[in-house]
C-alpha positions as CSV (number, residue, x, y, z in Angstrom):
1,X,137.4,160.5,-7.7
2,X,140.5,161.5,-6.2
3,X,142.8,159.4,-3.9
4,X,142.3,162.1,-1.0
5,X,138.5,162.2,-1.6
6,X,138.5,157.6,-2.0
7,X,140.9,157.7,1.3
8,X,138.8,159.9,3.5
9,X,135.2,157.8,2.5
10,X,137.1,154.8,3.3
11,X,137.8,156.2,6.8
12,X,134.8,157.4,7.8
13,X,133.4,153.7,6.8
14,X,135.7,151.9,8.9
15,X,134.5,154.6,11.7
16,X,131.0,153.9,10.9
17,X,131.5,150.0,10.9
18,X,132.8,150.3,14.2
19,X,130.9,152.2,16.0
20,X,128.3,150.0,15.2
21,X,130.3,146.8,16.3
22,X,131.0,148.7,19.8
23,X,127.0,149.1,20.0
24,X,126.2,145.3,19.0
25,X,129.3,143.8,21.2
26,X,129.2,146.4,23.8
27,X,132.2,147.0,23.7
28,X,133.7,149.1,26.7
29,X,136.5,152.3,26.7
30,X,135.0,152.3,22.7
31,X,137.8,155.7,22.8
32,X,140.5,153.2,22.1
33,X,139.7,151.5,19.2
34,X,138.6,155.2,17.6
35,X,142.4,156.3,18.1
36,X,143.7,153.2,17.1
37,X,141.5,154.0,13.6
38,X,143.3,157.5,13.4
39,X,146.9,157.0,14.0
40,X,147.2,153.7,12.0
41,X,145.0,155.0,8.9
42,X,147.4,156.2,6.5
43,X,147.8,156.6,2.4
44,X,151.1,154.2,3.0
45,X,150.0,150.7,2.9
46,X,154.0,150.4,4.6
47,X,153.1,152.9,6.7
48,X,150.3,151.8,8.3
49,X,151.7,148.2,8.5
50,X,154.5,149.7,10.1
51,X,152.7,151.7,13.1
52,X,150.3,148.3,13.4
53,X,152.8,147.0,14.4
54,X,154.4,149.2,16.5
55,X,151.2,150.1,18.1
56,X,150.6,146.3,19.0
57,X,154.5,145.4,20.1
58,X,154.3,149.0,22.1
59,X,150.7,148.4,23.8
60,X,152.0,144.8,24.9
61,X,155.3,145.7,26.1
62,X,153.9,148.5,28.8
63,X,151.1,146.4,29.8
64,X,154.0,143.6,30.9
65,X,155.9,146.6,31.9
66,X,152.8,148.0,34.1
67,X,152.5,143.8,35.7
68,X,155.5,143.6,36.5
69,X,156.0,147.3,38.9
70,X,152.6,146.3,40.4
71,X,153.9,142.6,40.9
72,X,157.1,144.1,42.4
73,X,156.8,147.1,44.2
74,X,154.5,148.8,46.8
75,X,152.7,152.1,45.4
76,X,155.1,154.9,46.5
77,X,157.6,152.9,44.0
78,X,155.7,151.8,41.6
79,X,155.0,155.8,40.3
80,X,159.2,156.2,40.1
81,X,159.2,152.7,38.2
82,X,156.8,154.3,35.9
83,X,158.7,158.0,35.9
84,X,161.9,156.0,35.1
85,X,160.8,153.9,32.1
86,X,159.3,157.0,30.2
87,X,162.1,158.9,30.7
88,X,164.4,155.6,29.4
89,X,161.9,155.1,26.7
90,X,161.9,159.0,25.8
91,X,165.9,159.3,25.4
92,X,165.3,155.9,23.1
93,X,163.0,157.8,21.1
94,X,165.1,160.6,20.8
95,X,168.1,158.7,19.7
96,X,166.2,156.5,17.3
97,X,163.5,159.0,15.4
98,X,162.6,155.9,12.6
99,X,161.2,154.3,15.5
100,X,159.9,157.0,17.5
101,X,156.0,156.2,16.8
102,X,156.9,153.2,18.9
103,X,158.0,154.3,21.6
104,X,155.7,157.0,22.2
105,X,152.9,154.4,22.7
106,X,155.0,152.9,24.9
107,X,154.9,156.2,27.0
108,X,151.5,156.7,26.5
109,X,150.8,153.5,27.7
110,X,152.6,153.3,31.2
111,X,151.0,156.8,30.9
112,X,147.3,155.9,30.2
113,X,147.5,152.9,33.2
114,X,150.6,153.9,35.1
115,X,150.1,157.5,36.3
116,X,146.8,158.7,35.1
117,X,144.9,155.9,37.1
118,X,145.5,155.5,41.0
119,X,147.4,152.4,41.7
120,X,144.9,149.8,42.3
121,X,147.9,147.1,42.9
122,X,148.7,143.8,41.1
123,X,145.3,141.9,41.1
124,X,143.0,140.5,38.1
125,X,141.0,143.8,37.7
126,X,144.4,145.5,36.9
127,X,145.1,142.4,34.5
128,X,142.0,142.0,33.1
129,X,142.1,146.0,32.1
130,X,145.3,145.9,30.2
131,X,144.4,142.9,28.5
132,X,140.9,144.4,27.7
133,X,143.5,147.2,26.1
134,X,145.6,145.1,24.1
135,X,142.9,143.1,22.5
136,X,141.0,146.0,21.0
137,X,144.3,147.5,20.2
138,X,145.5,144.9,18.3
139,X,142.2,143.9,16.7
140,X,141.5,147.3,15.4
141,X,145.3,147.9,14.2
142,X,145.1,144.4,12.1
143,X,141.9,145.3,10.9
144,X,143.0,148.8,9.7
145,X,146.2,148.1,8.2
146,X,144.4,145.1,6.3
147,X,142.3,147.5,4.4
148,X,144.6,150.1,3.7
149,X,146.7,147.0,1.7
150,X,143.8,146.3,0.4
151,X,143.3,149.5,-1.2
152,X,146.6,150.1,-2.1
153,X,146.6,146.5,-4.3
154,X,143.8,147.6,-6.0
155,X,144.2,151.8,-6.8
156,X,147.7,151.3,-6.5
157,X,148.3,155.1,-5.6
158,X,151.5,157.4,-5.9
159,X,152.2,159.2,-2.9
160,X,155.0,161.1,-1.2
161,X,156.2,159.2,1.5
162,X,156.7,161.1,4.8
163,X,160.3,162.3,5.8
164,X,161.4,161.0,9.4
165,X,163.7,163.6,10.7
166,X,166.2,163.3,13.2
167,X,165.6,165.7,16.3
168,X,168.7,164.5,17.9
169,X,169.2,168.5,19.0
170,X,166.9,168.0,21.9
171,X,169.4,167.1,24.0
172,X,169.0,163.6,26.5
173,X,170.2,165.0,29.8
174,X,167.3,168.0,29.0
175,X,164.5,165.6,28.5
176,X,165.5,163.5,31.7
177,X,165.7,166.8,33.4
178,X,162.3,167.7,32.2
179,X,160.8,164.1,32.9
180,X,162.0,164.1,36.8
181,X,161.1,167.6,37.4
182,X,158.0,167.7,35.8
183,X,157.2,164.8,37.7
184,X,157.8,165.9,41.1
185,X,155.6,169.4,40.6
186,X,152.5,166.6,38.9
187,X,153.4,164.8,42.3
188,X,153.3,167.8,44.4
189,X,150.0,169.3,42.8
190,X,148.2,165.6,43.4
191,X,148.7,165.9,46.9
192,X,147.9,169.5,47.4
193,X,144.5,169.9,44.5
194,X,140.8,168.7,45.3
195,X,140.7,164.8,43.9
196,X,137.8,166.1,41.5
197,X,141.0,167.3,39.4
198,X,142.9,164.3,39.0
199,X,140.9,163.2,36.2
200,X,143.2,162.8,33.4
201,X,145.7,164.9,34.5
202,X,148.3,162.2,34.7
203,X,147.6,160.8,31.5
204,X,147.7,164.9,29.5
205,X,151.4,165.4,31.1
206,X,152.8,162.0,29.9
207,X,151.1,162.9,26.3
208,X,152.8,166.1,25.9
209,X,155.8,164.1,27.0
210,X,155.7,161.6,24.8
211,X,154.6,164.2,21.8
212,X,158.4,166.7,22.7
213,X,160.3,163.2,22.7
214,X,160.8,164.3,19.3
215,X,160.3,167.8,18.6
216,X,162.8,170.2,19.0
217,X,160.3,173.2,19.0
218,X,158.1,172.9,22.0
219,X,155.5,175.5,22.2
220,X,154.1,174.6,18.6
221,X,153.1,171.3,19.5
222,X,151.3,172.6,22.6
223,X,149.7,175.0,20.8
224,X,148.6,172.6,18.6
225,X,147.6,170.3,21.5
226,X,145.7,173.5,23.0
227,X,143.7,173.8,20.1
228,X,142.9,170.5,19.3
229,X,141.2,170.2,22.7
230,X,139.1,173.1,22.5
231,X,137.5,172.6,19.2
232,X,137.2,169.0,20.2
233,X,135.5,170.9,23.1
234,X,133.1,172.8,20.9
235,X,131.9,169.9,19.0
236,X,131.3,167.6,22.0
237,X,129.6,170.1,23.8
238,X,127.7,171.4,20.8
239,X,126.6,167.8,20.0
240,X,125.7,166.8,23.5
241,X,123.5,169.7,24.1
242,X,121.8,169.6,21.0
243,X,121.3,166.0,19.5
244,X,122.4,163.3,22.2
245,X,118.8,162.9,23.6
246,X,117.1,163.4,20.4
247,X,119.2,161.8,17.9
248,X,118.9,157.9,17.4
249,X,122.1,156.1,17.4
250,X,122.5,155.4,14.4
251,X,121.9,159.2,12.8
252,X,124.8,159.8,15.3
253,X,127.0,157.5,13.9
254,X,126.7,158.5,10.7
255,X,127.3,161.5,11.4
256,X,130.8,160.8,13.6
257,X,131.7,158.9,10.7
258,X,131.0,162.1,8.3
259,X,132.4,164.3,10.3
260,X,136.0,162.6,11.2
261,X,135.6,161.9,6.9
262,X,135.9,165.7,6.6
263,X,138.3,166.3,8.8
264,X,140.3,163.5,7.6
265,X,139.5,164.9,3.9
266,X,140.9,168.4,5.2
267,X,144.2,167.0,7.1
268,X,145.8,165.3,4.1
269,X,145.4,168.6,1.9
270,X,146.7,170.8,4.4
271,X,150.0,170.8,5.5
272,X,149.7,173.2,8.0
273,X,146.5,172.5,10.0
274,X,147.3,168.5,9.9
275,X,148.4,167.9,12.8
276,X,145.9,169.9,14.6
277,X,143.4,168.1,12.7
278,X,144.6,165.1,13.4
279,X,144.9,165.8,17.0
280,X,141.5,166.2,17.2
281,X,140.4,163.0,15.5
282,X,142.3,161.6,18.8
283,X,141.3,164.1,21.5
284,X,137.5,164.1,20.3
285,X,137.4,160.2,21.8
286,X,138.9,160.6,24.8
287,X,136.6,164.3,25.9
288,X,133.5,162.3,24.6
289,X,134.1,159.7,27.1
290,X,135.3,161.1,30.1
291,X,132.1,163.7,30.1
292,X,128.2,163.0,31.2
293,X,125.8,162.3,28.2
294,X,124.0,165.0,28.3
295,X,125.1,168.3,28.8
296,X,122.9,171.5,30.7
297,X,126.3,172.9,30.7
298,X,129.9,173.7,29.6
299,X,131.4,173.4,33.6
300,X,132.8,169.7,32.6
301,X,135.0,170.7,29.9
302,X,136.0,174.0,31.9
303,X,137.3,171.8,34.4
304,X,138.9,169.5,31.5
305,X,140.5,172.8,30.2
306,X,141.9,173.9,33.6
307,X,143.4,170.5,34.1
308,X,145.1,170.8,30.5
309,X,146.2,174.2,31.8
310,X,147.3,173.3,34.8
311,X,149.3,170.3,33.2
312,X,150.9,172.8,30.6
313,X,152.3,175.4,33.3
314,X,153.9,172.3,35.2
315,X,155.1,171.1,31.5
316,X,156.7,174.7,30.7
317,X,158.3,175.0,34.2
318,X,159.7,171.5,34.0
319,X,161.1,172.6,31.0
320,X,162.4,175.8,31.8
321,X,164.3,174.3,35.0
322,X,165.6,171.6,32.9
323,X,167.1,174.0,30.7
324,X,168.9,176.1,32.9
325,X,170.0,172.6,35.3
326,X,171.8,171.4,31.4
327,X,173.2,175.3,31.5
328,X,174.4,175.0,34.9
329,X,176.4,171.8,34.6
330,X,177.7,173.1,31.4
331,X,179.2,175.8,33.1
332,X,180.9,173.2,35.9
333,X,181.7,171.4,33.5
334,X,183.6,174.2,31.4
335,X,185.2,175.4,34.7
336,X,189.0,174.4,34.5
337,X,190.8,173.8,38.2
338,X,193.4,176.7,39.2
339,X,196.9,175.2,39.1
């Protein structure tokens, strides 16, 4: 048996061993352990140590964070405080790549509870929710990184370790540029677009900020992001409609667990569609959630994909003005005074 083929049974059992534990606990927002599972699961026992860690440090720093702007400020603030510390923590991330995993749960974070949920103010619920958070985040992180030592003590496998790269080209003052702005059109659309589309809006923008902290290519990743979504789409809707009502649960959990085992299987023998792949291990979650259990139609994720749409254009034109604001002051700047 090959290390791929051992690595992708292993994670469709720890799948499979959860999704059982969420049915015997009930265990709520389920969506966060299962992306927990697929960013910490790696062939590097240092590697998925590392991001364990991260993840855990990153989940309970912008939970505090999130406290402490609803302790302090009234609502119209507390969306700048928010604005302000991803674009701080996106300049971090792109001045220090080897930590860059941590700081884009930090953004996803004060994204997730900061502006993709209406401000519900300092108070227990608020509390209670981010606490709720961190507990499943850091049980399922220990959990996973445990067994991946495991497995590497006992298979002891050679693998190529991934190369962090520096994308210290995409300039700071863009990305702050591209933070504000895109924040004032998200702002401006809010206000203006029926409340049936706020759904999850908030929470895609500050993703596919947190994802171009470090890219210097943009329109790759949000193509990959585009794609992800819609075959996550096709799946959910295809299993919604067809086995949901029929299916016991426990069929359907095997079957989640065989089907992120393929995928997985897949993603770490192709180079090219990994990330793709692996995007859809973590948008699959989130769609299965935030849509009814059983689907007489495709409208729900139409809407989902108009939101994603919507979110994109407001991404591209925050980045397009940002770019030509850095070209502008360039010029200024370049301008020498007549003597």
């Amino acid at each position: 048996m090959t290390h791929q083929l051992r690595l992708s049974i292993i994670f469709g059992t720890i799948i499979l061993i959860y999704l059982f534990l969420t049915e015997t606990f009930e265990i709520r927002h389920s969506e966060w352990g299962l992306m927990t599972i697929v960013v910490i699961f790696s062939p590097s026992k240092g590697l998925s140590v590392s991001k364990a860690i991260r993840r855990i440090f990153a989940t309970l720093l912008g939970a505090l964070s999130l406290i402490i702007f609803s302790y302090i400020t009234e609502s119209r603030w507390y969306y700048l405080l928010c604005c302000l510390s991803i674009a701080i923590a996106g300049v971090l991330c792109i001045k220090d790549s080897r930590n860059s995993y941590l700081y884009f749960v930090y953004i996803a974070t004060i994204g997730v509870f900061g502006v993709g949920v209406k401000n519900i103010g300092f108070n227990l619920e608020f509390i209670s929710i981010l606490m709720y958070r961190i507990l499943i985040v850091a049980s399922v992180s220990i959990i996973t990184a445990l067994i991946i030592t495991t497995y590497d003590h006992i298979f002891k496998p050679n693998f190529e370790q991934p190369n962090i790269q520096n994308h210290s080209d995409n300039k700071v003052i863009i990305y702050l540029f591209r933070v504000i702005i895109c924040y004032i059109l998200f702002t401006a659309w809010i206000k203006t677009s029926p409340e049936s589309m706020h759904a999850g809006a908030g929470v895609i923008l500050t993703i596919l900020l947190g994802i171009t902290a470090t890219k210097s290519q943009i329109l790759p990743t949000i193509k990959a992001v585009l794609v992800s979504l819609i075959i996550s789409i096709i799946i959910i809707f295809l299993w919604k409609y067809l086995l949901i009502e029929t299916t016991p649960n426990t069929i359907q959990y095997i079957l989640i667990a065989i089907i992120y085992s393929c995928i997985m299987y897949v993603s770490m023998g192709n180079k090219k569609l990994r990330s793709i792949l692996q995007l859809t291990l973590v948008m699959f979650p989130l769609m299965y959630n935030i849509t009814p259990n059983s689907m007489s139609s495709i409208s729900p994720f139409i809407k989902i994909l108009l939101i994603m749409l919507n979110d994109i254009m407001i991404f591209l034109i925050g980045c397009y003005l940002a770019t030509k604001i850095d070209l502008m002051l360039l010029k200024m700047i370049r301008i020498k005074p007549q003597s």
